[in-house]
PDB file of N, CA, C and O in Angstrom:
ATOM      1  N   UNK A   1     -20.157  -2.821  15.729  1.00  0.00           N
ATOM      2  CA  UNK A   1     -19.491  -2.965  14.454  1.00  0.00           C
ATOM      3  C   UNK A   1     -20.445  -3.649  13.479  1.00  0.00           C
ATOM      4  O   UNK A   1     -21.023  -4.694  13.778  1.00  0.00           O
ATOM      5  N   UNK A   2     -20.619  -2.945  12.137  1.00  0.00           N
ATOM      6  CA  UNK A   2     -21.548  -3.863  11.071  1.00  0.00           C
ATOM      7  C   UNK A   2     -20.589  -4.983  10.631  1.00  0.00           C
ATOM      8  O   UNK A   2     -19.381  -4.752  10.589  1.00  0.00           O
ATOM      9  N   UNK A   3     -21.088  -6.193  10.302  1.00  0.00           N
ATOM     10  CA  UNK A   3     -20.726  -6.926   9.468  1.00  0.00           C
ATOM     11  C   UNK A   3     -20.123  -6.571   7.834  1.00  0.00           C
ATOM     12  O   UNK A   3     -20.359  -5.494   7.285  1.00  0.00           O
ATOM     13  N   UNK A   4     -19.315  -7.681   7.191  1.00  0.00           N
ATOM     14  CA  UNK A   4     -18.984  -6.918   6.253  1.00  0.00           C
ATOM     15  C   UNK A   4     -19.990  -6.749   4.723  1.00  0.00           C
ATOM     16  O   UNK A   4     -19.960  -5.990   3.755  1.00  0.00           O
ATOM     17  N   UNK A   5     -21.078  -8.229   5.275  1.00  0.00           N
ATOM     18  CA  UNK A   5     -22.187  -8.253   4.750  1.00  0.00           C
ATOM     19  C   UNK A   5     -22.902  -7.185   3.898  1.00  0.00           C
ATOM     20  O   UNK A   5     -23.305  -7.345   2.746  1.00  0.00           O
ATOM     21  N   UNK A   6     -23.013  -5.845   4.802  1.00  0.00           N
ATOM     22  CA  UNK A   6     -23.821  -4.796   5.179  1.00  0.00           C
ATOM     23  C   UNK A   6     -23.170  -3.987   4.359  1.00  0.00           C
ATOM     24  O   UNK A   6     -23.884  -3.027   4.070  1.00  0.00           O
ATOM     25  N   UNK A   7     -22.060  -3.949   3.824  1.00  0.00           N
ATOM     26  CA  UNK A   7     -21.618  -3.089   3.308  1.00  0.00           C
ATOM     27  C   UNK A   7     -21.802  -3.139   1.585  1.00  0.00           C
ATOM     28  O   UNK A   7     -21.911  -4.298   1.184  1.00  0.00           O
ATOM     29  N   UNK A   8     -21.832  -2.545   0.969  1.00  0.00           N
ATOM     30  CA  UNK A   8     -21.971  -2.726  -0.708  1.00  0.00           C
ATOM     31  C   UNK A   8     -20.525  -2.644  -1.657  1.00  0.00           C
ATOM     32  O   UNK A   8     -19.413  -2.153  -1.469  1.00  0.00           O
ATOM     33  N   UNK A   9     -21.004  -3.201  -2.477  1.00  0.00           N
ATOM     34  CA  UNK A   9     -20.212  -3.659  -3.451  1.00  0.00           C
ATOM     35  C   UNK A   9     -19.204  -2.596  -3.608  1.00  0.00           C
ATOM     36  O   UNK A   9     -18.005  -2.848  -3.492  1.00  0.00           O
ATOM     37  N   UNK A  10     -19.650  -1.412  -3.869  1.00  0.00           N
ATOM     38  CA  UNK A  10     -18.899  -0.151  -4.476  1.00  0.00           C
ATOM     39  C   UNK A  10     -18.282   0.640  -3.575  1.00  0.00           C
ATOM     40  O   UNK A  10     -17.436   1.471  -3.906  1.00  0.00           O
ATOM     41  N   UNK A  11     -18.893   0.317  -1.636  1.00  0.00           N
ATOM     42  CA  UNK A  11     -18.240   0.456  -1.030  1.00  0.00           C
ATOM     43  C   UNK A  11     -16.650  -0.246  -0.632  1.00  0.00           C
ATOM     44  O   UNK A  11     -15.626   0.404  -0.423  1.00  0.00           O
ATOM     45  N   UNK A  12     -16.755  -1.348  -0.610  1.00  0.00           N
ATOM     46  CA  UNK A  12     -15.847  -2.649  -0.852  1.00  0.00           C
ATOM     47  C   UNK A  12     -15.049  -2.100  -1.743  1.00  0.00           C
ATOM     48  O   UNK A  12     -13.894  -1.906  -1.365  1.00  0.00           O
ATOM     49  N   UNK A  13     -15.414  -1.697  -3.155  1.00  0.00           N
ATOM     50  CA  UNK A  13     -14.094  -1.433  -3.679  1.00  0.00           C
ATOM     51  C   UNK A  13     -13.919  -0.414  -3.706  1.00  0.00           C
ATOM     52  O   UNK A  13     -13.021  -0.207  -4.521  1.00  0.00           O
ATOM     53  N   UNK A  14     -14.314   0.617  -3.196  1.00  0.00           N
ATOM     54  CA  UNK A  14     -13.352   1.927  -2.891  1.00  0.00           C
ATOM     55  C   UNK A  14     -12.769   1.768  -1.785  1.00  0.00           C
ATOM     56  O   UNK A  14     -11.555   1.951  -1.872  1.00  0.00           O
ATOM     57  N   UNK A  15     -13.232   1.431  -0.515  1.00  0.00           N
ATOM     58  CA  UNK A  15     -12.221   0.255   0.770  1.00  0.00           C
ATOM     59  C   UNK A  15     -10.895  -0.061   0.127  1.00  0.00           C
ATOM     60  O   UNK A  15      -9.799   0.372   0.482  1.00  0.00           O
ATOM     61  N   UNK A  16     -11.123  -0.781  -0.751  1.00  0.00           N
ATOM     62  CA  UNK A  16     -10.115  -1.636  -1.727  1.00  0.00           C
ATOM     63  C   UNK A  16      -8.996  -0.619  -2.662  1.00  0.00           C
ATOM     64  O   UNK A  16      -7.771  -0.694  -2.763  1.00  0.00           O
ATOM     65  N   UNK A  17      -9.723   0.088  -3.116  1.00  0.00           N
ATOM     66  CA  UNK A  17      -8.820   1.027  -4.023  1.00  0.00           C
ATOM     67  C   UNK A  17      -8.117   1.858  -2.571  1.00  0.00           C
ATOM     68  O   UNK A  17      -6.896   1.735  -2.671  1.00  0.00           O
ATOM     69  N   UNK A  18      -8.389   2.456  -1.592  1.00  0.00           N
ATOM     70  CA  UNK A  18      -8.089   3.301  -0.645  1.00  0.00           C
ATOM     71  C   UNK A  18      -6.881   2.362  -0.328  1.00  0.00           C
ATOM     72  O   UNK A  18      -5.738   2.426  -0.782  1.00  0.00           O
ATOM     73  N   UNK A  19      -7.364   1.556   0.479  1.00  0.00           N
ATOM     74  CA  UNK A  19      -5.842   0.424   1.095  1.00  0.00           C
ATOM     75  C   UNK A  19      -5.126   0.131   0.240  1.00  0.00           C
ATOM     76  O   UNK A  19      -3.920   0.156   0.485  1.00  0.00           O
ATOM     77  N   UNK A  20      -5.555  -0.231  -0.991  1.00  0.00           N
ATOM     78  CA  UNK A  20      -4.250  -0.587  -2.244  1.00  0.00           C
ATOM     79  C   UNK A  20      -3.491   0.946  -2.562  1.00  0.00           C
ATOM     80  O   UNK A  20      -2.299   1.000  -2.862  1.00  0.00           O
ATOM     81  N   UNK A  21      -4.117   1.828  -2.481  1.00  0.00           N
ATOM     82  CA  UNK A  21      -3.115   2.964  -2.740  1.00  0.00           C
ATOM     83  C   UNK A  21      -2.194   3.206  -1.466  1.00  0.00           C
ATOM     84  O   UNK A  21      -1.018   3.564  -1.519  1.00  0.00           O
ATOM     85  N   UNK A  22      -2.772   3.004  -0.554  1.00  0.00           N
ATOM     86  CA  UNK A  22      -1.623   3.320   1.023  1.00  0.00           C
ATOM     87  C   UNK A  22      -0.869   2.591   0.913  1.00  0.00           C
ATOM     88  O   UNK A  22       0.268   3.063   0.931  1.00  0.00           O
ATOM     89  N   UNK A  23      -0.969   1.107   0.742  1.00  0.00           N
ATOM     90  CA  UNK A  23       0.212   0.147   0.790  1.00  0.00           C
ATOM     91  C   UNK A  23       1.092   0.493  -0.953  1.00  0.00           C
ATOM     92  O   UNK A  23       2.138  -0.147  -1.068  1.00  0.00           O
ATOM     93  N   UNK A  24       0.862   1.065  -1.731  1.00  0.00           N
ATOM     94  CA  UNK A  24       1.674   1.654  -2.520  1.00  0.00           C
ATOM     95  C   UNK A  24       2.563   3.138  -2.501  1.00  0.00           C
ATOM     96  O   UNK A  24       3.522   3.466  -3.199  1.00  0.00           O
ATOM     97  N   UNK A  25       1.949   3.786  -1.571  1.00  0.00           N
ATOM     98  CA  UNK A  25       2.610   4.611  -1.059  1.00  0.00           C
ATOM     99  C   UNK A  25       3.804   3.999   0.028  1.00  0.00           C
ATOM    100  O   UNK A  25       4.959   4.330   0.293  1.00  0.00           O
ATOM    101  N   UNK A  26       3.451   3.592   0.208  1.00  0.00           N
ATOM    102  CA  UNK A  26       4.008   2.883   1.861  1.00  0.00           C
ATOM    103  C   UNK A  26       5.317   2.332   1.179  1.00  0.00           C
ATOM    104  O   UNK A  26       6.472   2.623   1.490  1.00  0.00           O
ATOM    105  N   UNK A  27       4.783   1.240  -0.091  1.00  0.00           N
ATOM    106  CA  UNK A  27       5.771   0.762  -0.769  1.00  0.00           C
ATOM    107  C   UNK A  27       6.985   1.611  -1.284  1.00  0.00           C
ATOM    108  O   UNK A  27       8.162   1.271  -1.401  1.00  0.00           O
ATOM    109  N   UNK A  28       6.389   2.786  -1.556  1.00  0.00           N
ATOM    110  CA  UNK A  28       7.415   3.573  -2.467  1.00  0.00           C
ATOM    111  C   UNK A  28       8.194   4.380  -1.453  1.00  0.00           C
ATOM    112  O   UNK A  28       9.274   4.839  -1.826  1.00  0.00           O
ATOM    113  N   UNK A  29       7.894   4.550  -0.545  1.00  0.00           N
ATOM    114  CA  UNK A  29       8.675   5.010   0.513  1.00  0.00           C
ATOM    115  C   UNK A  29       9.731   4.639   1.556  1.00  0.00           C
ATOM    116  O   UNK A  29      10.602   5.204   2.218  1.00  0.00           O
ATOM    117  N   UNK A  30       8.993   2.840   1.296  1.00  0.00           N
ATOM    118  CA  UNK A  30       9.870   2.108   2.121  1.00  0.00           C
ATOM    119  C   UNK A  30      11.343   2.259   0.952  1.00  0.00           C
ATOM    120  O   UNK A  30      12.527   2.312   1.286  1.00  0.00           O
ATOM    121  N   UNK A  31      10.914   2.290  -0.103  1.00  0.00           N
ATOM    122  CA  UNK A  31      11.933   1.908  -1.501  1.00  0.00           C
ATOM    123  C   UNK A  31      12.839   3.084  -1.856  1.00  0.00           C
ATOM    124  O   UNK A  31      13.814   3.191  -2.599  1.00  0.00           O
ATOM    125  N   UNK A  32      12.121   3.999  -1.002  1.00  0.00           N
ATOM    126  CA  UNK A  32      13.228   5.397  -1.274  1.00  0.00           C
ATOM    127  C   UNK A  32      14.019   5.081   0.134  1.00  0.00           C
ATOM    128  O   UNK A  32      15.238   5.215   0.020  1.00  0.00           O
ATOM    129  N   UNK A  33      13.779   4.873   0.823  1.00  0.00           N
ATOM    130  CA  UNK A  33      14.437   4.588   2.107  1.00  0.00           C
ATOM    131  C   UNK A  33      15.719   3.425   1.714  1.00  0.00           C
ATOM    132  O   UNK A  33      16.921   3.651   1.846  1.00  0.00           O
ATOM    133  N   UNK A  34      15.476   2.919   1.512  1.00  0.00           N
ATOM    134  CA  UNK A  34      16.318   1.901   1.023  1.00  0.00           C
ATOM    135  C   UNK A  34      17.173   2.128   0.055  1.00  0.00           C
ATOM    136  O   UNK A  34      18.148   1.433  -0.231  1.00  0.00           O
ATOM    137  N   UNK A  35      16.771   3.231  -0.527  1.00  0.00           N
ATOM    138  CA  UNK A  35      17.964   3.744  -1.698  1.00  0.00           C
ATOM    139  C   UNK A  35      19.355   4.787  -0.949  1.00  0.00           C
ATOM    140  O   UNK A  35      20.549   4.963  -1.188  1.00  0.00           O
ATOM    141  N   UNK A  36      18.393   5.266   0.000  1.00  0.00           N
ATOM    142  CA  UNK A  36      18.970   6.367   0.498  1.00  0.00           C
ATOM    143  C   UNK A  36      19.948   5.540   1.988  1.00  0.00           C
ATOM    144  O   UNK A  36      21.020   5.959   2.425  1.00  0.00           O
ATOM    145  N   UNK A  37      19.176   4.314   2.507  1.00  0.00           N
ATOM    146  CA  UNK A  37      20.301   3.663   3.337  1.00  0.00           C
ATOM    147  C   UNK A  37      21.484   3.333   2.727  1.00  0.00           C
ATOM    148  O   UNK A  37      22.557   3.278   3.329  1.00  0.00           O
ATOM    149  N   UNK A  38      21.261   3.002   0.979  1.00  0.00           N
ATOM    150  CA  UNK A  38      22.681   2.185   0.564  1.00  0.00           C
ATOM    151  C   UNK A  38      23.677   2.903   0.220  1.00  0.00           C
ATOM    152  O   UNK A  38      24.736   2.451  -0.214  1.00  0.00           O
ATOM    153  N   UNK A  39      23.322   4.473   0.443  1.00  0.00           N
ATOM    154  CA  UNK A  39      24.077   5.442  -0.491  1.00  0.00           C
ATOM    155  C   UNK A  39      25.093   6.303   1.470  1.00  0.00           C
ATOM    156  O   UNK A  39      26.254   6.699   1.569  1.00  0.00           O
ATOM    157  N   UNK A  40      24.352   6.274   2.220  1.00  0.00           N
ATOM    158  CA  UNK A  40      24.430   6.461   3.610  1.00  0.00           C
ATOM    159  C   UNK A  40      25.154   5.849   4.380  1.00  0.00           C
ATOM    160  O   UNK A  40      26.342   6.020   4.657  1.00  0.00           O
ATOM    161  N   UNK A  41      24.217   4.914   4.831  1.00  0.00           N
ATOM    162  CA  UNK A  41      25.354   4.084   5.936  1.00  0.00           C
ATOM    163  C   UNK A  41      26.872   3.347   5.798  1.00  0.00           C
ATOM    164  O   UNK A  41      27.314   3.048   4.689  1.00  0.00           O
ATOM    165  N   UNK A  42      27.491   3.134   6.829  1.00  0.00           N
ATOM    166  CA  UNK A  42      28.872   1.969   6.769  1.00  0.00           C
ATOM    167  C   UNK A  42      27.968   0.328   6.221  1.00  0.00           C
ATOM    168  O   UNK A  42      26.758   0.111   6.285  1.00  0.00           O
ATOM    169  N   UNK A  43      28.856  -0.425   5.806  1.00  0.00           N
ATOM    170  CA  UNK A  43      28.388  -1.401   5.611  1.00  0.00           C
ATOM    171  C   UNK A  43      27.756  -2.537   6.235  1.00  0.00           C
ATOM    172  O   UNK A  43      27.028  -3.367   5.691  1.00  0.00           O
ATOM    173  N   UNK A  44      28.312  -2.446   8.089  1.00  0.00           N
ATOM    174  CA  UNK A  44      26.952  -3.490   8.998  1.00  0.00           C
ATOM    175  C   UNK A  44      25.903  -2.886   8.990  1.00  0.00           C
ATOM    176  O   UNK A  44      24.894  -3.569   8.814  1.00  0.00           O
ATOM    177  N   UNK A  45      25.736  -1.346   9.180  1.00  0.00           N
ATOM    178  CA  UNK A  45      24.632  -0.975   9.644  1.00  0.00           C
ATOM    179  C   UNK A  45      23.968  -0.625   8.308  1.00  0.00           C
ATOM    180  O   UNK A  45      22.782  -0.308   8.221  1.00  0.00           O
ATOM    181  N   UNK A  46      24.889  -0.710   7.182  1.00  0.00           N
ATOM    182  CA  UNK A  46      23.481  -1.089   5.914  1.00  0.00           C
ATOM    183  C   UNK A  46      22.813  -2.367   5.728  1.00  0.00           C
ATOM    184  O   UNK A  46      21.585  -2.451   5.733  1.00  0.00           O
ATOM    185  N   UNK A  47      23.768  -3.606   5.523  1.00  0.00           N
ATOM    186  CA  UNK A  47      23.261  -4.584   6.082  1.00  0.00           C
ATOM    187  C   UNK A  47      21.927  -4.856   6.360  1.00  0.00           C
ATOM    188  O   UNK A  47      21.180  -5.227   5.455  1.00  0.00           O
ATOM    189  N   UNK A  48      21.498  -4.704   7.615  1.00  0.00           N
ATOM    190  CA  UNK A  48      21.060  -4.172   9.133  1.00  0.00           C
ATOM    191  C   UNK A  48      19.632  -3.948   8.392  1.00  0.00           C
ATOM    192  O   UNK A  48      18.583  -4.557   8.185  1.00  0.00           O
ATOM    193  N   UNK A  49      20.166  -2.854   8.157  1.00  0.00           N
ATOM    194  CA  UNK A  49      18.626  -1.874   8.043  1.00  0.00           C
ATOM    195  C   UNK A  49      18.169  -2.464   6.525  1.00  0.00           C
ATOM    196  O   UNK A  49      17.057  -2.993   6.518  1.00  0.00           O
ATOM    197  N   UNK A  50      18.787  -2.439   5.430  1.00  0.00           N
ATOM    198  CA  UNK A  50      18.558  -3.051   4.387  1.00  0.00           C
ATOM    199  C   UNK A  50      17.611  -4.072   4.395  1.00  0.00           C
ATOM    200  O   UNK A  50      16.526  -4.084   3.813  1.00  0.00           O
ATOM    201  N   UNK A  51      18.288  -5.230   5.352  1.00  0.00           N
ATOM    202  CA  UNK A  51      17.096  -6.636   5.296  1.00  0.00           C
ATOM    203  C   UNK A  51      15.609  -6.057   6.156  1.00  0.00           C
ATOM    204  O   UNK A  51      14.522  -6.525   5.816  1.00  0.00           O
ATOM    205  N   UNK A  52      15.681  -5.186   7.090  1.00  0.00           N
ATOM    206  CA  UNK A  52      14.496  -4.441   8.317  1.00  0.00           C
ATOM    207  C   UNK A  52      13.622  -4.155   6.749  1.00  0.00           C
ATOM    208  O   UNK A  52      12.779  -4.965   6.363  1.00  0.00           O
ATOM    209  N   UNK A  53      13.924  -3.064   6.056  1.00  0.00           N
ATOM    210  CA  UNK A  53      13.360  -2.956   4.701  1.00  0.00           C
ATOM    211  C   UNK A  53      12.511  -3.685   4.081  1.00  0.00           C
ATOM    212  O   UNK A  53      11.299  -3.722   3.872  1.00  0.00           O
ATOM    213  N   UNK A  54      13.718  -4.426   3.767  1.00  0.00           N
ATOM    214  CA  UNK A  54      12.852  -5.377   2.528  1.00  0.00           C
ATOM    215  C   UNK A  54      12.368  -6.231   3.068  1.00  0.00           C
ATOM    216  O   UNK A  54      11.920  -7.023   2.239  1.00  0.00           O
ATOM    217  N   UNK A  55      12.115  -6.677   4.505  1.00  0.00           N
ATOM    218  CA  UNK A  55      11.009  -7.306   5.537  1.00  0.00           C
ATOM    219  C   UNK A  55       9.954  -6.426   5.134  1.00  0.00           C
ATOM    220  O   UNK A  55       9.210  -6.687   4.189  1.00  0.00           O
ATOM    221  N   UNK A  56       9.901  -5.755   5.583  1.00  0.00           N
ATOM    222  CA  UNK A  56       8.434  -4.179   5.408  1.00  0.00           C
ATOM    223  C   UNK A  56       8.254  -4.353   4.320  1.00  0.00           C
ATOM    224  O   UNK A  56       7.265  -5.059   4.119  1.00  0.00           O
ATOM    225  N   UNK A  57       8.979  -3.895   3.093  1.00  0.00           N
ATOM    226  CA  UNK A  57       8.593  -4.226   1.531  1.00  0.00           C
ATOM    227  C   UNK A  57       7.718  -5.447   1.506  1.00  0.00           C
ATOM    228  O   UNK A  57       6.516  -5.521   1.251  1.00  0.00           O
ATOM    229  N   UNK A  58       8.675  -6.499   1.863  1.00  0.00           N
ATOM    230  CA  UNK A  58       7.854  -8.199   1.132  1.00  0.00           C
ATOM    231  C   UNK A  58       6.614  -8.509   1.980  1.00  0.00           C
ATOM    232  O   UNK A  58       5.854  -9.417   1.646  1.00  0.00           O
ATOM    233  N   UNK A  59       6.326  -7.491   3.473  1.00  0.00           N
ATOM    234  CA  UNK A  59       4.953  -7.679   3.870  1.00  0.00           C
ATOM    235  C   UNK A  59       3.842  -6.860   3.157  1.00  0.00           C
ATOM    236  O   UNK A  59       2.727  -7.352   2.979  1.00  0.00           O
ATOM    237  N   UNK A  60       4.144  -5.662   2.771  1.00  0.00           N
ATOM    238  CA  UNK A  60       3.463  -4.437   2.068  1.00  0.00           C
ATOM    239  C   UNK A  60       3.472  -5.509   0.865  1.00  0.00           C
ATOM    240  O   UNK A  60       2.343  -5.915   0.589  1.00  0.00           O
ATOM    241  N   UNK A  61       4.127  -5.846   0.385  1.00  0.00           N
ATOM    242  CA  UNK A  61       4.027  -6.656  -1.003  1.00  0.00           C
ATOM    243  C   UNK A  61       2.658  -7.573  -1.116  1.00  0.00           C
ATOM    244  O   UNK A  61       1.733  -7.650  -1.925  1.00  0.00           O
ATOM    245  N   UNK A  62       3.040  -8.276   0.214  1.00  0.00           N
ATOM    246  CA  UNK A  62       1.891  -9.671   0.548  1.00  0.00           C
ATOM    247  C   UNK A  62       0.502  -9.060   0.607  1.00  0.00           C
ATOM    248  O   UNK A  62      -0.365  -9.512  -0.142  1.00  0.00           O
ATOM    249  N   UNK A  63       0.292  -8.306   1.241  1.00  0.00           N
ATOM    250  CA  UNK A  63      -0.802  -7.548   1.340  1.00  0.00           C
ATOM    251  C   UNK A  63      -1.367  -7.014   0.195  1.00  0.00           C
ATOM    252  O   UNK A  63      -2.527  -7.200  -0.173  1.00  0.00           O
ATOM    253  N   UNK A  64      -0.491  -6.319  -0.382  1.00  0.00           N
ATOM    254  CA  UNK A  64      -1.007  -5.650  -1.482  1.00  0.00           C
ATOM    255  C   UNK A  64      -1.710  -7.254  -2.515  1.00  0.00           C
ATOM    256  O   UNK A  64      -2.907  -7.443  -2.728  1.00  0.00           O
ATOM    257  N   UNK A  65      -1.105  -7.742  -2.763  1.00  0.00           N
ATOM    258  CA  UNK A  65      -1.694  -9.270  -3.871  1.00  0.00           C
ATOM    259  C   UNK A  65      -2.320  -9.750  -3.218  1.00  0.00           C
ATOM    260  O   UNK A  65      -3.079 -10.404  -3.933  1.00  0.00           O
ATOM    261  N   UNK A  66      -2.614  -9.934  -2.017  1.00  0.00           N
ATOM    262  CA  UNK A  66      -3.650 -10.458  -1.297  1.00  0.00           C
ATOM    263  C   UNK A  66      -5.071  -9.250  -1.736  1.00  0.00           C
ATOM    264  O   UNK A  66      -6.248  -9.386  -2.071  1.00  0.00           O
ATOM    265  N   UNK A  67      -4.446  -8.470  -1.577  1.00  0.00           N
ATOM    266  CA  UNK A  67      -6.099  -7.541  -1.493  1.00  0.00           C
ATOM    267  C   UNK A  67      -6.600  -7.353  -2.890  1.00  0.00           C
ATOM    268  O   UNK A  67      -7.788  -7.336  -3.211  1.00  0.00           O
ATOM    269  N   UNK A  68      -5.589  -7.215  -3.676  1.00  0.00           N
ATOM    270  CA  UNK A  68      -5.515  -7.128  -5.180  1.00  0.00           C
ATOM    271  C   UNK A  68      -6.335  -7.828  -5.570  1.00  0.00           C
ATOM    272  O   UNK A  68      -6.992  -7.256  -6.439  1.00  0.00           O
ATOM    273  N   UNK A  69      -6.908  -9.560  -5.232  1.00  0.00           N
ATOM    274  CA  UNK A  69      -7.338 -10.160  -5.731  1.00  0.00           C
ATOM    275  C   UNK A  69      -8.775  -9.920  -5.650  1.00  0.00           C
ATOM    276  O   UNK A  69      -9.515 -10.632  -6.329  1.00  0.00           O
ATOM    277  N   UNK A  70      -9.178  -9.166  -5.034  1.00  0.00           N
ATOM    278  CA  UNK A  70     -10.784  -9.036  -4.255  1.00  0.00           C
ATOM    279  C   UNK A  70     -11.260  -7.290  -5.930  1.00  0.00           C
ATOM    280  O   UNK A  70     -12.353  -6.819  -6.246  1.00  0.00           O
ATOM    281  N   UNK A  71     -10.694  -7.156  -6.142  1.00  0.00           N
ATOM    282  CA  UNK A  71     -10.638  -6.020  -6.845  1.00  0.00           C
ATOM    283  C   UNK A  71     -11.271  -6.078  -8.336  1.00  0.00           C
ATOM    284  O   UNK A  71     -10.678  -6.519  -9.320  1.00  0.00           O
ATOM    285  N   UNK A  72     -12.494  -5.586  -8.321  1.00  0.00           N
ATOM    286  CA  UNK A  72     -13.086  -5.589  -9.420  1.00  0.00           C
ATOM    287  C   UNK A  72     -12.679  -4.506 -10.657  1.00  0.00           C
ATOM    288  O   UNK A  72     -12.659  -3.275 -10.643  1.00  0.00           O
ATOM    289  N   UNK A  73     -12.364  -5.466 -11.726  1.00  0.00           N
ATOM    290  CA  UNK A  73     -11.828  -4.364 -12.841  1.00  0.00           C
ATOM    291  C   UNK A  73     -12.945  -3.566 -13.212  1.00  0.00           C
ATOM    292  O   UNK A  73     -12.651  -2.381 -13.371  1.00  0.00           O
ATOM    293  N   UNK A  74     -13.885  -3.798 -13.358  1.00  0.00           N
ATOM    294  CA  UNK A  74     -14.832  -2.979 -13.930  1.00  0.00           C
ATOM    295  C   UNK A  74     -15.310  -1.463 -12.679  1.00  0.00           C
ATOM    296  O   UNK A  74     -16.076  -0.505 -12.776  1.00  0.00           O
ATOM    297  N   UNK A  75     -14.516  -1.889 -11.767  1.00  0.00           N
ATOM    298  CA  UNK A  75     -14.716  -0.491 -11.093  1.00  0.00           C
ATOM    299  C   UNK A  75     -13.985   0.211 -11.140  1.00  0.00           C
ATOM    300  O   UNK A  75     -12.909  -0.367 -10.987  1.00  0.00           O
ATOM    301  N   UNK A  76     -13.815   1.529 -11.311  1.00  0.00           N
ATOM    302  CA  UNK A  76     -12.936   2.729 -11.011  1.00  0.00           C
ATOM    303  C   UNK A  76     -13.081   3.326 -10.089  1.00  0.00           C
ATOM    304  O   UNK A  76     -14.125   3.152  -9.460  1.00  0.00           O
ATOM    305  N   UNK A  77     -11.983   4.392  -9.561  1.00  0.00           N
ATOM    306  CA  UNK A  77     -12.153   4.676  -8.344  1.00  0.00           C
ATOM    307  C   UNK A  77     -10.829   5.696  -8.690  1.00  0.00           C
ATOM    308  O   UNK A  77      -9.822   5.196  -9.191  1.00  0.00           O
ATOM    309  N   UNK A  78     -10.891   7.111  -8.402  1.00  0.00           N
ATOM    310  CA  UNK A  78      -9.578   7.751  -8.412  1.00  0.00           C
ATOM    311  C   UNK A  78      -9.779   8.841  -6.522  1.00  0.00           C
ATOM    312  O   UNK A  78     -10.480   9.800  -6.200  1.00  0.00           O
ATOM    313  N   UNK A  79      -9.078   8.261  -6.007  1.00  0.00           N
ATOM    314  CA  UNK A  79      -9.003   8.802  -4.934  1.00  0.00           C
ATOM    315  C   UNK A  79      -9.142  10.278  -4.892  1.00  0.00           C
ATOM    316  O   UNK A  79      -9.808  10.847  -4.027  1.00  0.00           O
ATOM    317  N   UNK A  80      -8.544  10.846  -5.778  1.00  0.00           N
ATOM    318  CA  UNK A  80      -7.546  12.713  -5.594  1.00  0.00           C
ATOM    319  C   UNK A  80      -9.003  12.846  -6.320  1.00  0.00           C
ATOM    320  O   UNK A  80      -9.846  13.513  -5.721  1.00  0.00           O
ATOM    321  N   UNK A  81      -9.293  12.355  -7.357  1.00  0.00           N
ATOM    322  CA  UNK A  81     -10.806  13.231  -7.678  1.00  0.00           C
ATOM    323  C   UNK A  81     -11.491  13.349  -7.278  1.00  0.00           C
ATOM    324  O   UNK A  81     -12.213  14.307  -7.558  1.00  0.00           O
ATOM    325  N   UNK A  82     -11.884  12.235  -6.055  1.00  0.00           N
ATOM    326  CA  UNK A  82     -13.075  11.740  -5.490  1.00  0.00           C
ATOM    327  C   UNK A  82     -13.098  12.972  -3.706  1.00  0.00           C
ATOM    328  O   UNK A  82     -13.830  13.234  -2.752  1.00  0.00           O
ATOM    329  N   UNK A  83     -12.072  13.235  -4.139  1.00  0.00           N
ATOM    330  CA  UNK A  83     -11.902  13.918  -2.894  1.00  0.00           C
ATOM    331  C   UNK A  83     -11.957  15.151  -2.821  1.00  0.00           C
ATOM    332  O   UNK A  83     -12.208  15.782  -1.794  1.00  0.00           O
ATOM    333  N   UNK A  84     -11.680  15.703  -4.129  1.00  0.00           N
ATOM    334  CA  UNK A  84     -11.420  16.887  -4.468  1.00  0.00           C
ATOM    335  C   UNK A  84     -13.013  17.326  -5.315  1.00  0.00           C
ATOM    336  O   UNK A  84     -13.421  18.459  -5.569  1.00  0.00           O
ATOM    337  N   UNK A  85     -13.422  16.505  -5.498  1.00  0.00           N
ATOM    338  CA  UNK A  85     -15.025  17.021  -5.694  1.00  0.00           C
ATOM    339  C   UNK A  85     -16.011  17.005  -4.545  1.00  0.00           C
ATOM    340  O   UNK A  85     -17.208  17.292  -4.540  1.00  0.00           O
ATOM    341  N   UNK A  86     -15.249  16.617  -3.621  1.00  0.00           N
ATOM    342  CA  UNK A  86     -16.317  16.870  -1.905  1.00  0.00           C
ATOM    343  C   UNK A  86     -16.086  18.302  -1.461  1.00  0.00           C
ATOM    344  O   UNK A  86     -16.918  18.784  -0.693  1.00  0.00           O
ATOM    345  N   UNK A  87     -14.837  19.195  -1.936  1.00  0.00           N
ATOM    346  CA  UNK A  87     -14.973  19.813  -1.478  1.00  0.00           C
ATOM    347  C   UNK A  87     -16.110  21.239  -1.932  1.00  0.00           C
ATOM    348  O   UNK A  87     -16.269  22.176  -1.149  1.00  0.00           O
TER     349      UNK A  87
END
């Protein structure tokens, strides 16, 4: 395994932009889930699953502002372009 030393700046923040977009996906999914439990279930087992949720949410949350902070504005980074010009 390299150190994280070894790695460059612009690598780091596309690292950075990559994981901040998953845990926003992640986010928005946990959040449709949660719309769709309250509209669904009886009321223990919304409950239930509701708080399981917004556990997952408020860790995806933590993460995300944690990593957020390492994130240089002056870089850009658009995933879907960056990907779509490899091919």
């Amino acid at each position: 395994m390299k150190p994280q030393a070894e790695m460059r700046a612009a690598d780091f923040q596309k690292l950075l932009a990559l994981a901040l977009g998953d845990l926003t996906v992640r986010r928005t999914i946990l959040e449709n889930k949660e719309a769709q439990v309250n509209q669904e279930l009886s009321s223990l087992e919304k409950d239930a699953e509701l708080e399981r949720l917004d556990q997952e949410i408020t860790a995806i949350q933590a993460d995300f502002d944690h990593y957020h902070q390492f994130v240089d504005p002056a870089f850009t980074f658009d995933a879907a372009e960056y990907y779509r010009g490899l091919s």
